[in-house]
Backbone atoms as SQL, in Angstrom:
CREATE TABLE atoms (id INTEGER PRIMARY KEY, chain TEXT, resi INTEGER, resn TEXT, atom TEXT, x REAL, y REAL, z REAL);
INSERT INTO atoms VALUES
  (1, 'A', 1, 'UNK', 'N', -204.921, -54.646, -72.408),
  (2, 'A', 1, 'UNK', 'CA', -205.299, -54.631, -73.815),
  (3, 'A', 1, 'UNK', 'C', -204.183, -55.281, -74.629),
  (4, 'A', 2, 'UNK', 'N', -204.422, -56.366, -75.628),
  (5, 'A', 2, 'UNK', 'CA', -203.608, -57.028, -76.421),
  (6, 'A', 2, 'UNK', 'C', -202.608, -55.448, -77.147),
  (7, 'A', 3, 'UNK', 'N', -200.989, -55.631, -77.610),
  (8, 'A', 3, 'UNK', 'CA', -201.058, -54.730, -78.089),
  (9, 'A', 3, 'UNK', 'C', -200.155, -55.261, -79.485),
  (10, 'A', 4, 'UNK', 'N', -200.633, -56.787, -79.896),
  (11, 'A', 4, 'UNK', 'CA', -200.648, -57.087, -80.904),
  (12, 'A', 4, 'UNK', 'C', -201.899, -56.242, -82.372),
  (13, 'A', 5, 'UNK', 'N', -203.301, -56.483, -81.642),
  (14, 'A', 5, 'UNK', 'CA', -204.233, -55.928, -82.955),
  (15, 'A', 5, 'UNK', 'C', -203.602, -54.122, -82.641),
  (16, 'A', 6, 'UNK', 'N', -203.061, -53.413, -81.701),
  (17, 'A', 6, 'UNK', 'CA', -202.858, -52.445, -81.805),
  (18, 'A', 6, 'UNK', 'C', -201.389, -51.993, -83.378),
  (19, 'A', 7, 'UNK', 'N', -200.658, -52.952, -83.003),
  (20, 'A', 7, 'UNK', 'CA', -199.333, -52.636, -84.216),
  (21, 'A', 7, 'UNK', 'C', -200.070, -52.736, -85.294),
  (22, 'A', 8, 'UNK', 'N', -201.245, -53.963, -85.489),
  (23, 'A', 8, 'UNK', 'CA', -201.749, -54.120, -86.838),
  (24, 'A', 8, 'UNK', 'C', -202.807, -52.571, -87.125),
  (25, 'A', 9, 'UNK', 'N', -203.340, -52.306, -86.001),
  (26, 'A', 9, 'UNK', 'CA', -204.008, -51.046, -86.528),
  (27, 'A', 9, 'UNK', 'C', -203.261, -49.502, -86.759),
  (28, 'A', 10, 'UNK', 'N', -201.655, -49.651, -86.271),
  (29, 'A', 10, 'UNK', 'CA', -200.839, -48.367, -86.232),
  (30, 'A', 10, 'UNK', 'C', -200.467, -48.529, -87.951),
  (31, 'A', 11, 'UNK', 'N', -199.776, -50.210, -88.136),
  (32, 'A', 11, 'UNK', 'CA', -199.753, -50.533, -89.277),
  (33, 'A', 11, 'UNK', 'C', -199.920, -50.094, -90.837),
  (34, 'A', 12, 'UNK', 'N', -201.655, -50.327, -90.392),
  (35, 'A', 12, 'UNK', 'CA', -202.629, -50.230, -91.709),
  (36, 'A', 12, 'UNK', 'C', -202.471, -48.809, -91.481),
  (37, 'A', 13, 'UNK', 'N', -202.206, -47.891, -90.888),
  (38, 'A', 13, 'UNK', 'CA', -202.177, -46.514, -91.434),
  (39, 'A', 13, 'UNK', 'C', -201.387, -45.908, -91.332),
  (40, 'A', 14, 'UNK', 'N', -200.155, -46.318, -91.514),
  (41, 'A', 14, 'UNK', 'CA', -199.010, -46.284, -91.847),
  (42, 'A', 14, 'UNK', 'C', -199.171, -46.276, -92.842),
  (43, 'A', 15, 'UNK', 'N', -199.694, -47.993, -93.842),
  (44, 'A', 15, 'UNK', 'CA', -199.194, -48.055, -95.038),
  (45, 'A', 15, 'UNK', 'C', -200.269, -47.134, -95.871),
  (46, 'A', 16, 'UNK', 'N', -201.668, -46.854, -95.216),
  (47, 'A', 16, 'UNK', 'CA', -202.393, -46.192, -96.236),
  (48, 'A', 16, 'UNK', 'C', -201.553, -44.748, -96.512),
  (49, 'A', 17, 'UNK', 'N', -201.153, -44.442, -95.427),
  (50, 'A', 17, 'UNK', 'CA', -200.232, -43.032, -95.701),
  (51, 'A', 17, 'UNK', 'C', -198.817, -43.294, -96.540),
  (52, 'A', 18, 'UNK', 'N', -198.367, -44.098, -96.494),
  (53, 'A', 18, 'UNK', 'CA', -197.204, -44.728, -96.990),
  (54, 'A', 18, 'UNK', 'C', -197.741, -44.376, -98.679),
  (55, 'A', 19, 'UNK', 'N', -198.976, -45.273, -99.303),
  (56, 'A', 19, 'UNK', 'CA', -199.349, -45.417, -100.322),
  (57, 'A', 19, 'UNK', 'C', -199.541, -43.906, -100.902),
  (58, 'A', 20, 'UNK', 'N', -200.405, -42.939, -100.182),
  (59, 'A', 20, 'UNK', 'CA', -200.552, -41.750, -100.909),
  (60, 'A', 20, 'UNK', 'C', -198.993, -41.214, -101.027),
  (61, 'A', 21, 'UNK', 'N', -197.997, -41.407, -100.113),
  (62, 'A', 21, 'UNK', 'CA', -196.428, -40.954, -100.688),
  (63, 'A', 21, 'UNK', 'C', -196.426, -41.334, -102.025),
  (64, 'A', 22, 'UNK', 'N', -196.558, -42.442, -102.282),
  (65, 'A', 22, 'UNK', 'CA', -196.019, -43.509, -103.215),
  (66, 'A', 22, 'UNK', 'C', -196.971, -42.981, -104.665),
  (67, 'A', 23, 'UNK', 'N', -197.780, -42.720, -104.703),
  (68, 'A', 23, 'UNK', 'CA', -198.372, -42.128, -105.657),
  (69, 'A', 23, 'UNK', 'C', -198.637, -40.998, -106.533),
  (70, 'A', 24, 'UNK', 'N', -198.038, -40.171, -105.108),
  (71, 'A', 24, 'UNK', 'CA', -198.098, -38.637, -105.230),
  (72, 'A', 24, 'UNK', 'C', -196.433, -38.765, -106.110),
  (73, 'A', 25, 'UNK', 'N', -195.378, -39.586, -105.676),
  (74, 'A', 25, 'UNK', 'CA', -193.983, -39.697, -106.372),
  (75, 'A', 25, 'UNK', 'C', -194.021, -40.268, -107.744),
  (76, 'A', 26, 'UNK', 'N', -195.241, -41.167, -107.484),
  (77, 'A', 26, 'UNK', 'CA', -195.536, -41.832, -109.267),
  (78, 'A', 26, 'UNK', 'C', -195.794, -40.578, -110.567),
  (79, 'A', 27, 'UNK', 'N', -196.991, -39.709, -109.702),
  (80, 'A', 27, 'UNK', 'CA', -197.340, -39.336, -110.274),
  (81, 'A', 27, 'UNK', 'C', -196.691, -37.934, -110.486),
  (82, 'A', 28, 'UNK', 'N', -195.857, -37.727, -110.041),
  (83, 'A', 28, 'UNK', 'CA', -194.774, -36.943, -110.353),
  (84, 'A', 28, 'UNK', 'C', -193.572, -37.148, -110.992),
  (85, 'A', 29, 'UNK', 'N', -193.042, -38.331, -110.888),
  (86, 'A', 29, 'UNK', 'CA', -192.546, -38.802, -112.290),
  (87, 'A', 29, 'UNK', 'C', -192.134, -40.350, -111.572),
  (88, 'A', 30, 'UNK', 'N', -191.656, -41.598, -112.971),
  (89, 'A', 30, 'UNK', 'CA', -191.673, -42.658, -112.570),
  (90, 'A', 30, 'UNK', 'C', -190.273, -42.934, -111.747),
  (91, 'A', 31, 'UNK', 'N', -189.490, -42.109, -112.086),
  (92, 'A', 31, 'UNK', 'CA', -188.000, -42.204, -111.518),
  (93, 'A', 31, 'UNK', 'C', -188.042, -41.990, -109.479),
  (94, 'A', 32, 'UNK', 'N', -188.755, -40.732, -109.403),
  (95, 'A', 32, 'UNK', 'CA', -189.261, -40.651, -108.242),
  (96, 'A', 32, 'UNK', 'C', -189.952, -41.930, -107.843),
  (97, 'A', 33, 'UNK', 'N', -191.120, -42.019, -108.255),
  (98, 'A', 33, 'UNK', 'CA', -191.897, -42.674, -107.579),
  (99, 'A', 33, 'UNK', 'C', -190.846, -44.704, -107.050),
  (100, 'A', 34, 'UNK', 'N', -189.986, -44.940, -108.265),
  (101, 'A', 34, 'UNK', 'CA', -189.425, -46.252, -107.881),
  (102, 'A', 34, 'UNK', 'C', -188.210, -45.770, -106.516),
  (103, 'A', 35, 'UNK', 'N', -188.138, -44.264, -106.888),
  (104, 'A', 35, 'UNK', 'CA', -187.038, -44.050, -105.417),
  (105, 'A', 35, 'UNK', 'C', -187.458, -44.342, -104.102),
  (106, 'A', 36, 'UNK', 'N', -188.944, -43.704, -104.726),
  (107, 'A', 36, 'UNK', 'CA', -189.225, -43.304, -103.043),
  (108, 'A', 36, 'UNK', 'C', -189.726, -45.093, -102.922),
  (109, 'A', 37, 'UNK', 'N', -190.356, -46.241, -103.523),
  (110, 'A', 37, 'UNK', 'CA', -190.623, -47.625, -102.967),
  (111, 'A', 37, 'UNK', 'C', -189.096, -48.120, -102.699),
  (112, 'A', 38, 'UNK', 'N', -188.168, -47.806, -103.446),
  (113, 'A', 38, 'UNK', 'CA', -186.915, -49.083, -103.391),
  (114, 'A', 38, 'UNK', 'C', -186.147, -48.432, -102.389),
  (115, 'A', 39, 'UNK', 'N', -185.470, -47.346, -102.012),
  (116, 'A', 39, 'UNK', 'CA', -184.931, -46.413, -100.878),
  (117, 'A', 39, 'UNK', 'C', -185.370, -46.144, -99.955),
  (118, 'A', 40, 'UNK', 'N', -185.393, -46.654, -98.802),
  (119, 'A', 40, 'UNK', 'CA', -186.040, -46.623, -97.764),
  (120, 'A', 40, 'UNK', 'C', -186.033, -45.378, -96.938),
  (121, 'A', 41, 'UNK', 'N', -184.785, -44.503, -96.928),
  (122, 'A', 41, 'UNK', 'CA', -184.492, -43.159, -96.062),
  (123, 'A', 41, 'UNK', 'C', -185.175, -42.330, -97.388),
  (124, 'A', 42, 'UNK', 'N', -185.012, -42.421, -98.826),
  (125, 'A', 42, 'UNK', 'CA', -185.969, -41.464, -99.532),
  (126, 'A', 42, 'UNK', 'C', -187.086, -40.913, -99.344),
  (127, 'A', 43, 'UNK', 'N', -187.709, -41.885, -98.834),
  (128, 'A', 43, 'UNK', 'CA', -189.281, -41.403, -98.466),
  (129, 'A', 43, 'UNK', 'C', -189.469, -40.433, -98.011),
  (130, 'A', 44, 'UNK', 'N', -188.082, -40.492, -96.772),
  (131, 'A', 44, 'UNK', 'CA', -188.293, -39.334, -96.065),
  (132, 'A', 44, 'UNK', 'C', -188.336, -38.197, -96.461),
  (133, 'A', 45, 'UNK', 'N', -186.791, -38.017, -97.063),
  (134, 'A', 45, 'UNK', 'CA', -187.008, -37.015, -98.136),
  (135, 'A', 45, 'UNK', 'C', -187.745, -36.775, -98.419),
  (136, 'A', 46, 'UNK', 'N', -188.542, -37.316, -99.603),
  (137, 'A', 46, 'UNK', 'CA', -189.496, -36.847, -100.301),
  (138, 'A', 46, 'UNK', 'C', -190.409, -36.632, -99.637),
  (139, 'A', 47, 'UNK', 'N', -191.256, -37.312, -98.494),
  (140, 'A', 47, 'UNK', 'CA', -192.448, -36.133, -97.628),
  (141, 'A', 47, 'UNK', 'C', -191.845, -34.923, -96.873),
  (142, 'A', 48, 'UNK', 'N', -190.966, -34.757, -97.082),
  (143, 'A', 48, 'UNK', 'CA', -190.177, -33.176, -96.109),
  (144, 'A', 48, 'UNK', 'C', -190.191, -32.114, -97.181),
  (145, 'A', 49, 'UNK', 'N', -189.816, -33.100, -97.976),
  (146, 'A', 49, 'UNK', 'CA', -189.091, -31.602, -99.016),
  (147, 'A', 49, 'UNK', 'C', -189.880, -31.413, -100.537),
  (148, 'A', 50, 'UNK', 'N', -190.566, -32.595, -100.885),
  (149, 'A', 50, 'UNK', 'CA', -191.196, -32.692, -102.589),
  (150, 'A', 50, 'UNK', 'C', -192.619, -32.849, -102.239),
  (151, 'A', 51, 'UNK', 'N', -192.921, -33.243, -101.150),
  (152, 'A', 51, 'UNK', 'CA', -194.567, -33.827, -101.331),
  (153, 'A', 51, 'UNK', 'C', -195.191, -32.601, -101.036),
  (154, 'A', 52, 'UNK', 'N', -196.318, -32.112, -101.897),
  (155, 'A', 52, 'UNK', 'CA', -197.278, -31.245, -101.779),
  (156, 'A', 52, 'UNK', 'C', -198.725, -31.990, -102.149),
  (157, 'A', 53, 'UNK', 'N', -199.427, -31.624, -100.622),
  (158, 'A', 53, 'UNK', 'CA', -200.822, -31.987, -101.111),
  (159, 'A', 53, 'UNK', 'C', -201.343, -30.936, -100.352),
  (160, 'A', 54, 'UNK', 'N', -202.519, -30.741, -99.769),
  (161, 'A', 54, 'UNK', 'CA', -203.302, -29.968, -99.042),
  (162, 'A', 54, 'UNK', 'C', -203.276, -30.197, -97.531),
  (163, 'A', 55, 'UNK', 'N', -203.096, -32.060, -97.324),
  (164, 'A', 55, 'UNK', 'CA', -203.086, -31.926, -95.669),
  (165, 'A', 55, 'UNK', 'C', -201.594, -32.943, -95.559),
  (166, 'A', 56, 'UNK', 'N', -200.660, -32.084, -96.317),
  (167, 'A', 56, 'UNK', 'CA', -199.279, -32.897, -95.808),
  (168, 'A', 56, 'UNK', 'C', -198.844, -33.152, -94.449),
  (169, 'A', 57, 'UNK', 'N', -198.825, -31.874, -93.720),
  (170, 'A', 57, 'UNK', 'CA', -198.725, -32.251, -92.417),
  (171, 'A', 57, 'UNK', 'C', -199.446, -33.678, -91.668),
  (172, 'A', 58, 'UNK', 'N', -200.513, -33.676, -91.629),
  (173, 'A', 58, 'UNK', 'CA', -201.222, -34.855, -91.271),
  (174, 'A', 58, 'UNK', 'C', -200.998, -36.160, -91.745),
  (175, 'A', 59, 'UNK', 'N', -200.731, -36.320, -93.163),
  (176, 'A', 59, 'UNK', 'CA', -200.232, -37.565, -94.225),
  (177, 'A', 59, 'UNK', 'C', -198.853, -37.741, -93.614),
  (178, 'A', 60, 'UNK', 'N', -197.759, -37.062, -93.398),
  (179, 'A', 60, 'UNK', 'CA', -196.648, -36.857, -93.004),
  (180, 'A', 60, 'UNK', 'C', -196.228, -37.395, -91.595),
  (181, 'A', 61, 'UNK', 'N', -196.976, -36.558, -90.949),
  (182, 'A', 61, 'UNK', 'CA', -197.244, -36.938, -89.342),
  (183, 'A', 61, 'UNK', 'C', -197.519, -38.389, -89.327),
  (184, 'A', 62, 'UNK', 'N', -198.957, -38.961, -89.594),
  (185, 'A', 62, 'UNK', 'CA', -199.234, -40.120, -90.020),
  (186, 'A', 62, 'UNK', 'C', -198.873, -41.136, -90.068),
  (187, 'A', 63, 'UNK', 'N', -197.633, -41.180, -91.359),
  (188, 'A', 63, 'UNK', 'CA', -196.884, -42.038, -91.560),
  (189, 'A', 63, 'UNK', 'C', -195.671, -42.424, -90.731),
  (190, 'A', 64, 'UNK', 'N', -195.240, -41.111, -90.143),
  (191, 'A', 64, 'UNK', 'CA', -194.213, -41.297, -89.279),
  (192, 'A', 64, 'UNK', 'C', -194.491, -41.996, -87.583),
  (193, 'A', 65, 'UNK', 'N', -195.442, -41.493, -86.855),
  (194, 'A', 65, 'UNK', 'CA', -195.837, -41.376, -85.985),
  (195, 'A', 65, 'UNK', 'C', -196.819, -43.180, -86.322),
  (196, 'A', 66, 'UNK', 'N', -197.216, -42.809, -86.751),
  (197, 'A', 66, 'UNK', 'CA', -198.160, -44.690, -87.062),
  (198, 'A', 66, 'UNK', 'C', -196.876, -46.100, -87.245),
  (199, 'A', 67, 'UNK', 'N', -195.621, -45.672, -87.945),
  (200, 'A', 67, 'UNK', 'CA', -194.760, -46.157, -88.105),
  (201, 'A', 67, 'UNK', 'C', -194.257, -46.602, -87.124),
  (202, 'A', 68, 'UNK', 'N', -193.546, -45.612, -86.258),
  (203, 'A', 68, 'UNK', 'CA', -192.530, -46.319, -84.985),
  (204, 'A', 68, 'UNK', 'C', -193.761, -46.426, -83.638),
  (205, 'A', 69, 'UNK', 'N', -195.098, -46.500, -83.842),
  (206, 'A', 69, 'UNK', 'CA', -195.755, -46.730, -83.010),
  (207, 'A', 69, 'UNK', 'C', -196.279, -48.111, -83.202),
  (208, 'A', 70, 'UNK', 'N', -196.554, -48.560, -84.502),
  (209, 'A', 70, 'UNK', 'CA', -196.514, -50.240, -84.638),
  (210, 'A', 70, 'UNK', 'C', -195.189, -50.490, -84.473),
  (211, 'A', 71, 'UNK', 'N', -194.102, -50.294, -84.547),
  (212, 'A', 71, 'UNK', 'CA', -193.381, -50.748, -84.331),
  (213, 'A', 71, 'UNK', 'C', -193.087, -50.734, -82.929),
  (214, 'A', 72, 'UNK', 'N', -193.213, -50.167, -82.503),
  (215, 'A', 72, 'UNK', 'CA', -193.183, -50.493, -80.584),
  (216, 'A', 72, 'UNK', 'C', -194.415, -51.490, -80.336),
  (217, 'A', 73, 'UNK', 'N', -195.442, -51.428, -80.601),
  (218, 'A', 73, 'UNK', 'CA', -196.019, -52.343, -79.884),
  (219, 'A', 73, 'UNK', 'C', -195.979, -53.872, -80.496),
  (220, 'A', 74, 'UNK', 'N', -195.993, -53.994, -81.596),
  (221, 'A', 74, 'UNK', 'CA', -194.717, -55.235, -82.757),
  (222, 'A', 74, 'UNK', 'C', -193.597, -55.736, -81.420),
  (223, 'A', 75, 'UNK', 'N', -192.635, -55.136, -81.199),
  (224, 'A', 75, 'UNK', 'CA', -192.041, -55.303, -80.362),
  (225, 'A', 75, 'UNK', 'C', -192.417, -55.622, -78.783),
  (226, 'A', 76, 'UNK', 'N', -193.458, -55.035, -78.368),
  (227, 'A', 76, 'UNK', 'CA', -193.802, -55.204, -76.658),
  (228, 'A', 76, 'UNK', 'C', -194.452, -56.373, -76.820),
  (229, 'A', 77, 'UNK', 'N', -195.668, -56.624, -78.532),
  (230, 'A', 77, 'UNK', 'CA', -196.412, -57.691, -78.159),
  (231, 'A', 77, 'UNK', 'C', -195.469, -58.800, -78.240),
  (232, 'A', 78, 'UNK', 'N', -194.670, -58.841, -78.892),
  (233, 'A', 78, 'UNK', 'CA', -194.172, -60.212, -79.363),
  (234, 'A', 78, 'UNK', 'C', -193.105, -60.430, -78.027),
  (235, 'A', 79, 'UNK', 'N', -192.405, -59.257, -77.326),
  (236, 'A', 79, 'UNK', 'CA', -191.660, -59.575, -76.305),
  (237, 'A', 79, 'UNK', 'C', -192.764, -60.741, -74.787),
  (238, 'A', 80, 'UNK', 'N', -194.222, -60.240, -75.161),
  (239, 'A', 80, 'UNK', 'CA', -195.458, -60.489, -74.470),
  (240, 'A', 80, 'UNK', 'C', -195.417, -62.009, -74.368),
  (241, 'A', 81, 'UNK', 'N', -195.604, -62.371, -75.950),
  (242, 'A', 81, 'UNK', 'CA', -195.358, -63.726, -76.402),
  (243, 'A', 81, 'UNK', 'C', -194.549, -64.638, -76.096),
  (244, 'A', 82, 'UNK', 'N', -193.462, -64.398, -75.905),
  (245, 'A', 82, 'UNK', 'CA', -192.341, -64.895, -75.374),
  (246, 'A', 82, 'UNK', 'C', -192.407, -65.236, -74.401),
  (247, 'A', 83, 'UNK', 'N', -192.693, -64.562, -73.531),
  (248, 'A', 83, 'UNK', 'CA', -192.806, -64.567, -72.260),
  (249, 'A', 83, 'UNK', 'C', -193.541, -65.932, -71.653),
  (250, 'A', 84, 'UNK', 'N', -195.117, -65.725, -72.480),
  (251, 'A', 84, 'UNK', 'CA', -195.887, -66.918, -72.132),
  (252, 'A', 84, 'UNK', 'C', -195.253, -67.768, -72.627),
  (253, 'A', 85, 'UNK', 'N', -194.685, -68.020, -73.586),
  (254, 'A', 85, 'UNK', 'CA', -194.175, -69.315, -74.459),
  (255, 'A', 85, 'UNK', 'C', -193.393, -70.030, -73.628),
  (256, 'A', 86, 'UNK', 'N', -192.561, -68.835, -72.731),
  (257, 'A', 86, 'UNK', 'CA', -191.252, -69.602, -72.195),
  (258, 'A', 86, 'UNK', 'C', -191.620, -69.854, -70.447),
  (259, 'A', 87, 'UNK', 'N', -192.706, -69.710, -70.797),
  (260, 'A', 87, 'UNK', 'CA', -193.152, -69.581, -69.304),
  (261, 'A', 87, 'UNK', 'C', -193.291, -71.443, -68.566),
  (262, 'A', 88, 'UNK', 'N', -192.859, -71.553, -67.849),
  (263, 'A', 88, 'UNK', 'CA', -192.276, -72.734, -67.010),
  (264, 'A', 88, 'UNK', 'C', -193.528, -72.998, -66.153),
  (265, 'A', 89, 'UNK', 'N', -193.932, -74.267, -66.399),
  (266, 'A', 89, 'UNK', 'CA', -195.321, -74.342, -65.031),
  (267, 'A', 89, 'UNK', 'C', -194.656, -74.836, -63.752),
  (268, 'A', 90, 'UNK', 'N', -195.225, -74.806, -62.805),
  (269, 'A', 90, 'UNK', 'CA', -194.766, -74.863, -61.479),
  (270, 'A', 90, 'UNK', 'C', -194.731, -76.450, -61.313),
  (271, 'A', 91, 'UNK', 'N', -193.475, -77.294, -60.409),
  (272, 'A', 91, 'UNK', 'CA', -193.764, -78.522, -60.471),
  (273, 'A', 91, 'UNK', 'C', -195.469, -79.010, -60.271),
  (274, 'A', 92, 'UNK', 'N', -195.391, -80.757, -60.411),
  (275, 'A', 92, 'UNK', 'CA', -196.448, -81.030, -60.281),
  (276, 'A', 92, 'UNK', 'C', -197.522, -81.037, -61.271),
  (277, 'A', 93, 'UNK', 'N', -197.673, -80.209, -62.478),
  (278, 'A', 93, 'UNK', 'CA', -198.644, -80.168, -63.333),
  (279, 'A', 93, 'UNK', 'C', -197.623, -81.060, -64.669);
């Protein structure tokens, strides 16, 4: 299985979870909300310790877990890529 469309699908729900952070901080005040986009370790923070919704755990989980899971396969596919790219044909062709 390609595990390029896989990073793009860990990705997209990452960032949809990413976005409800980002809103829930807006809408809690604007100072928050530019922390948690411009500070990258904030986020964290703020889903551990400030974010309250009803299914934080899951939004939380989500984001984290969708995160370094496109990012591994980001990494395996493109190591994938390489591979063929640099791949040498056998004399004769």
């Amino acid at each position: 299985m390609p595990l390029l469309p896989l990073a793009i699908l860990f990705g997209l729900v990452a960032l949809v979870c990413a976005v409800i952070l980002l809103i829930h901080a807006f809408r809690r005040s604007v100072g928050t909300g530019v922390m948690v986009l411009l500070i990258p370790c904030y986020v964290l923070f703020y889903a551990f310790s400030q974010f309250e919704h009803p299914r934080k755990g899951l939004i939380v989980a989500g984001f984290m877990a969708c995160t370094v899971l496109a990012a591994v396969f980001l990494g395996l596919g493109a190591h994938g890529l390489s591979e063929l790219s640099s791949h040498v044909p056998p004399p004769g062709f």
